[in-house]
Structure formats: C-alpha cells, structure tokens
N, C-alpha and C positions, 0 to 999 in steps of 0.2 A: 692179140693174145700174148699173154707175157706167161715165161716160164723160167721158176728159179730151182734150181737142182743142186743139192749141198744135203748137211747135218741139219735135221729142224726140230728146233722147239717149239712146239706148238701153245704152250702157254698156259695149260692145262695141269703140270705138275707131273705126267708119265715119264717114260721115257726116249730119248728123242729117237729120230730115224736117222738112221747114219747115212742110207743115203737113199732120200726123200724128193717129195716135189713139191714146190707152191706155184699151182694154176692161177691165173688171174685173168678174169676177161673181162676189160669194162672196169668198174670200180667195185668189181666183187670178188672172191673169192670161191673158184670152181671146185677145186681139189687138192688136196694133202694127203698123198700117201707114198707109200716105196715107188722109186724109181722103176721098178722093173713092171708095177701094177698100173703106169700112166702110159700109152705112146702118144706120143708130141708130134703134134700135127706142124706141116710141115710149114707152113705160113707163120710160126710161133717164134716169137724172137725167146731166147734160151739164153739167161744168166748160169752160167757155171759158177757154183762160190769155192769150188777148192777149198783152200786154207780157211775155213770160215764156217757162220752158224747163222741159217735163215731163223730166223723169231718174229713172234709180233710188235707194233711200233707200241714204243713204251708209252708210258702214262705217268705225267707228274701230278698227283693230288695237291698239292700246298705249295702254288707260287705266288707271285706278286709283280705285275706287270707297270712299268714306269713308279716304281718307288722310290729305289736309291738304297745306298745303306746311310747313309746321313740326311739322319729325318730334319735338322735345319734348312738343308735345300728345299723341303718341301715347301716353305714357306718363302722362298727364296727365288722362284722360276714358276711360269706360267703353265696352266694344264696343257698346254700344245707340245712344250720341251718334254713332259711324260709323252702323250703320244708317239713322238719321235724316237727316244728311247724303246718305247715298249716297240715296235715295231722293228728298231735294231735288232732287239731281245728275240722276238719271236722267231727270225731267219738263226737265231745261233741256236736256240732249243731243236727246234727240226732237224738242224743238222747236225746233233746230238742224239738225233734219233727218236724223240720224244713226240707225238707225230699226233697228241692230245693232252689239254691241260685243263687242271680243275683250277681259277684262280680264285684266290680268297681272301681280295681285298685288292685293289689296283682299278686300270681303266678301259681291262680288255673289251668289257664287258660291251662297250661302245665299237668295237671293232669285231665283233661277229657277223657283221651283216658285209662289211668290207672283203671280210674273209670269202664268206659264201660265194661272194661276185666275183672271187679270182682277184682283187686287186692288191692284196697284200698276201705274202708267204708266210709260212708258218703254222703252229699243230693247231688243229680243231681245238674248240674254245667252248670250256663250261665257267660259268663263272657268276661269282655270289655280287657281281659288283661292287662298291663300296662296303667296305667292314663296318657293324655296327658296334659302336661303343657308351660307354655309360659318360657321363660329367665327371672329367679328371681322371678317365679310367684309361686303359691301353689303349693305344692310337688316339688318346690326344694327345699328342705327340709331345710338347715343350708346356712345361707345367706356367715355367717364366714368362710363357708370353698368355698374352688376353685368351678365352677360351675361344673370340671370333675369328682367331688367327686358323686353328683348327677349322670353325666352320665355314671359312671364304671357299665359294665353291669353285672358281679360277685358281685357288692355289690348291687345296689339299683336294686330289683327286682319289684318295685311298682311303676316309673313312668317315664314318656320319657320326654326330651325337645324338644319343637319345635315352630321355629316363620316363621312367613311367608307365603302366600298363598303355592305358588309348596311345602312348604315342612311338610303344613298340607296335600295336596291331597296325596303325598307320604306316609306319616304315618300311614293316616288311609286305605288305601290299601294295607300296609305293615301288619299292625295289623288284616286286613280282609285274610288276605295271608296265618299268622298264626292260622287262625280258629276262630278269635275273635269271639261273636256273637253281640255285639254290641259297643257304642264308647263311653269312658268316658274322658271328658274336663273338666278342670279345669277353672272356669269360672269368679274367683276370688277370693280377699285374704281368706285364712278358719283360724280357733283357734290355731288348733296344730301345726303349720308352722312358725318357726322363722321369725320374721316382726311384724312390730304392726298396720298397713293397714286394716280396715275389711271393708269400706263402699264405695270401688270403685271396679272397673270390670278388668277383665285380656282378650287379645285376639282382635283383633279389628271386624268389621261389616265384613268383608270382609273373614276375616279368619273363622270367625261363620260360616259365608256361606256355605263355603268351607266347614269345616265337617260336616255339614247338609248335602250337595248337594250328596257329596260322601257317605255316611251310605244310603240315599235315593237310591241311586245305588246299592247299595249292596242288599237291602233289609229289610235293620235295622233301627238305629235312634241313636243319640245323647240323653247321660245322661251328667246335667253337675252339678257341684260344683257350688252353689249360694248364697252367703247370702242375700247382699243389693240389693235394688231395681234399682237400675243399673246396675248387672249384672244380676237378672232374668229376667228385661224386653229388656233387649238386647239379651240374647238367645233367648225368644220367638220369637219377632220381625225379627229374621234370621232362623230361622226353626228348632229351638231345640225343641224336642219333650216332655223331662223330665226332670225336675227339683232337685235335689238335695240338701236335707237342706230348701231352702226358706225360710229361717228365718224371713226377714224382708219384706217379700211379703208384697204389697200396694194395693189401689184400682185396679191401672191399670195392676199391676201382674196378679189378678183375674181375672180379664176383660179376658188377653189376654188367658191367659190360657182354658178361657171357651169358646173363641170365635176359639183357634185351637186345642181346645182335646187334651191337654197337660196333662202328667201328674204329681203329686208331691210326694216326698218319705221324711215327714219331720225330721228321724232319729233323736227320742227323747229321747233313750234310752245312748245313749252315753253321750249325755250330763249329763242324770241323773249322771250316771257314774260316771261320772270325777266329779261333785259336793261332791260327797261322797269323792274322793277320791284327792281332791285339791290341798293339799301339795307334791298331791305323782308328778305332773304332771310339765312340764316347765314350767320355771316363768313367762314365758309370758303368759301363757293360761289361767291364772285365770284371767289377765287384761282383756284382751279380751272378755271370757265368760260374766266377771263382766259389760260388757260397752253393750253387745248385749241383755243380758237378761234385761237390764234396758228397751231395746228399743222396745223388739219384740210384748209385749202385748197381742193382743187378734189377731191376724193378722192369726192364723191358723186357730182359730175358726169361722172368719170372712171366710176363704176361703172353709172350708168344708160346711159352711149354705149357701153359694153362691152357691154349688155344684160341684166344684175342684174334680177330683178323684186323690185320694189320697189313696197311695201304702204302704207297710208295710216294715221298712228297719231301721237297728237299726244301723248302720257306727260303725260295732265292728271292731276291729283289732288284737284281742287278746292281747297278752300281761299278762300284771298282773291285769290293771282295767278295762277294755273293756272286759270282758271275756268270749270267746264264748262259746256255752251252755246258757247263759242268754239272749239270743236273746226273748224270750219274752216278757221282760220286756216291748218292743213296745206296747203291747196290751192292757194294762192296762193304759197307760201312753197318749194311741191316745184316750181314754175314757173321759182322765183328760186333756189334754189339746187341744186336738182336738174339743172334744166334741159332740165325737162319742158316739154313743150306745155298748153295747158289742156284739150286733150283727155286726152292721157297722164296728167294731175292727176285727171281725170273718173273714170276707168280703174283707176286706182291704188287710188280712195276705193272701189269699187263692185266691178265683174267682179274685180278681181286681190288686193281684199280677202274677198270671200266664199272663196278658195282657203284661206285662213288659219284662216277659219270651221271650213272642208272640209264648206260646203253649197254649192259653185258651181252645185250642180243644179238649188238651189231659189232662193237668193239671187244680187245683184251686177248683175242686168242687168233688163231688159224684153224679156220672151219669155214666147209663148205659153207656159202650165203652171206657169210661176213663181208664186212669193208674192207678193201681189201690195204690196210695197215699193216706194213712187212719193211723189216731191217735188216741188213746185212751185217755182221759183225767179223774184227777179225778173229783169226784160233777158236777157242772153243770154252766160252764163259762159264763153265762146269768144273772147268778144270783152272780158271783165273778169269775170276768175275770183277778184276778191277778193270779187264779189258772193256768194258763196259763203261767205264767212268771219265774216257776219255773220247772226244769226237772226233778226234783221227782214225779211233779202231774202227768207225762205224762207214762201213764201208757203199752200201746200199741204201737208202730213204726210200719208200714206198710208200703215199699216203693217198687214199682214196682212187688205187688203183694207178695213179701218175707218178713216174720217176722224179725226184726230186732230188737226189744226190746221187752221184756213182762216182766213185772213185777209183782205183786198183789199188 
C-alpha cells in the first residue's frame, strides 16, 4: 500500500484539502480524504509532499507521436526512425507528468499493445491513428512533391488520403479494424502544411457525415483540424463531436458547440512554441501564424465564459521546437488566454480530459476505485500554475498504481 499525505486536488474543480491523503493499493485508488479521517496502516509506505500539491496525472488530448516539426523529414527517414523518436518522446511526457495521451495523428497507435506488456515506458495511449485527410488538403504535407510521396506507407507514418463518401466509410472502419480508439479529420487548411490557404474548409457535408455516422457506429466520435469558421461550423453542423485548434471560432461556432456538447482542445502551447522559435520553422509558417494571430482575438475567451468545454492538448510533435516533456506549458497558457482560472486549467488537463479518453470512469480525477494516476507537484499550482509547465516541478509520477518518477 502506498500513501501520499500533502495539499490535494482532487480534479474535480472544489476546493483542495490542505492536508489530505491519497491511498493507493494495488493500481487503484482507496481513499482521499483529510489526514486526520485516514489511520495509516502500519505496513504502508507514506510519501510526505511538504512543499507540494498531490493532483491527478494529467492528460494531453492533441499530440503527435514520431512526427517532427519538419514535415520534409517525413519524407526523408524511414517509419522505424518515428518509432524510435516516439518512444524517446513517451519516457519525456510521463515524466512531465502526463501519465495519458489522446494522439491525433502519429504511430503510437502501434505501440499500445507494447505498452500493456510493460515493455516500453510512458502515459496510457488513446489514439485516432493516422490522421485523415482529403487530396492536397492538411497533412499532405509538401504540395511539390508527387501526392505518392504522402501515400508511401514506410515513410509518412502520420496521415492517410481519402476523398469520397465509400472511401471515407472504408477508412474509418479500416482504422477502427486496427484498434483505433477514435477518428481524427483534417478539417482544413492548418500552419505547418505547405499552402498558404488558412480560412476555408477541406471535406464536403456529405463526407463529414460519413465519418461522424461511422465513429457513432463504432462507439467513438470524430476529432477534427479547424481553424476558420467554416470549417468549425461545418463539422459541428454534420456530427463532429471535437474540435481541434478553433482558432477563429465565431458566435455561431459557440452557439453550436453548446447547443450539441461538443468539445474544444485549443492547443496553445505549440504555437507559443514556434513563436519563440520562428526562424527555425518553414517559411511559410510564420505568414500564416502572422495573418491568424492578427485575427483570432478574444474568440477563446469568448468561448469558455459561454461555457464551451474545453480540453487540455498542446499539438506537440517532437522534434527540436515542440518538444515533448513540455506539454505543460498548456496550463499556464489556458490561464492567459483562455481565461481560465488555475483551477479550471487543473480541470481542463485531468477530469474534462479523460471525457475525450471516454474513460472518465477510471481516469481524470482522485476517487475512490479510480486508477490510480497521481502527480506530485512542486509549491502549490493555485497560486503559480506555470509551476506546472515544467518537468523538474514535477516531483512524483504515479501511473497505474506504479512509481515511476520520485525525485526531491
């Protein structure tokens, strides 16, 4: 039996217990509550976190596993060099704290069953598999090369093409075949995509449908790639469930979104990113970035005082500037420009990220019967929730009950 005694957020949005207990026996979770309501048996190994804040392990909705941020390498290095990468990648996320990931578009998708077996480290794995996209639309990556460079499936391990009603139902049952858990669409033009397109839509009504109707089959749901307001309010309007980016979300984005329980992951961390890192990045992406940032405004902060829920998802890819392990950066960054609280940041990353999972049953919070998914942080992210956004604060790893980081 493991016992951690400190301040805890339980994940829920209350208010914490200043000095609380998280029981763990096994890979569950026994008990959370005041210190003085638990007595600790005496065989119990007993974390003291002092200076520090127990919470549950976070949740990145919007990664990208063996991508890069230079989509010419794609074309450039064999699917085995992603594996390697992505498996770098996953040992830096964990020990960022991130202890589950939704990816949406990458090769994890092959390395969940690796996971299960204990042979590779790193957070539980939900993942859409290969991202779907349309002919010349986002993630086909280099418009100058043959469109078969995109479809070599030893080289580009991160996205499929497909147009057409039969040969979207085909894809995403193909994709649901290979164990996908859910279905990521390319929903229009994005930054890092050779093209210089950002405020129209990819995919028609029809074909929307179509991946809607079938992930509804399955079980699951549709995440898709959106900036402008014509591709977010055309996914919603055909039965997409999650939005992606949202950048330029409008009144009627909001509208629909609250009107079918949609929800949004606005990945602000990458852009931080690449701002810092602008020179390093294709020449197109600074046009791009430069023409959307002009436009987006106040448009997220507008959507979370609406009450949008909104998911916690940084669209890393690794590489040199996106670089995983910094996945927290999200939390400080949905403070600043969400205009969240650093509870509602807590929230976002945890309980309102495992919905996306669709294991809120087992993951997201600290409660009795959960998995038992517990981080140590340093100080007290209430009061400086950037502490969050680096992997040195992160003091404890807890993932399925197993220590996997301790530090002092």
């Amino acid at each position: 039996m493991l016992i951690l005694k400190g301040r805890v957020i339980d994940g829920r949005g209350g208010e914490p217990i200043e000095r609380g207990i998280v029981a763990v026996d096994g890979n569950r979770i026994t008990a959370v509550c005041n210190e003085w309501e638990y007595p600790v048996p005496e065989n119990a190994e007993v974390i003291e976190v002092g200076d520090g804040t127990i919470l549950p392990g976070f949740i990145d909705t919007h990664v990208h596993m063996g991508v890069g941020d230079d989509y010419y390498r794609i074309y450039q290095r064999h699917a085995y060099h992603g594996v390697c990468e992505c498996i770098r990648d996953m040992k830096q996320i964990l020990d960022a704290g991130f202890t589950s990931i939704r990816e949406v578009g990458g090769i994890s998708n092959y390395l969940k069953a690796p996971w299960e077996e204990g042979l590779i480290e790193g957070p539980r794995i939900c993942s859409a598999g290969k991202s779907i996209a349309q002919s010349g639309g986002h993630w086909d990556f280099i418009k100058d090369y043959p469109i078969e460079f995109t479809m070599h499936p030893d080289r580009n391990i991160t996205s499929e093409i497909c147009d057409g009603v039969d040969n979207v139902r085909r894809t995403v049952r193909m994709h649901f075949r290979e164990k996908c858990d859910v279905i990521k669409v390319m929903g229009g033009p994005g930054i890092s995509c050779q093209g210089n397109k950002l405020f129209t839509r990819e995919f028609s009504d029809e074909e929307l449908r179509a991946f809607a109707a079938e992930a509804d089959n399955y079980g699951s749901y549709v995440c898709i790639h959106a900036h402008a307001p014509v591709a977010i309010n055309a996914a919603l309007h055909n039965g997409i469930k999650c939005i992606e980016h949202g950048t330029l979300i409008d009144e009627e984005g909001i509208e629909l979104m609250l009107k079918k329980d949609a929800w949004l992951v606005p990945t602000l961390a990458t852009s931080y990113l690449s701002w810092q890192h602008i020179d390093e990045r294709a020449p197109w992406v600074k046009e791009k970035m430069t023409k959307i940032k002009a436009m987006k405004g106040e448009n997220l902060k507008r959507a979370h005082k609406a009450g949008v829920t909104i998911a916690c998802g940084c669209d890393f890819g690794g590489g040199t500037i996106t670089v995983h392990g910094n996945n927290g950066l999200e939390f400080p960054l949905l403070v600043e420009e969400a205009g969240m609280t650093p509870m509602e940041a807590i929230v976002a990353g945890t309980r309102t990220s495992s919905r996306l999972l669709m294991r809120e049953d087992e993951l997201g919070t600290l409660e009795r019967g959960k998995l038992a998914d517990v981080v140590v942080c340093k100080g007290n992210p209430l009061e400086d929730i950037a502490l969050l956004g680096k992997a040195q604060n992160i003091k404890v790893v807890i993932q399925d009950g197993k220590i996997k980081k301790q530090i002092s």
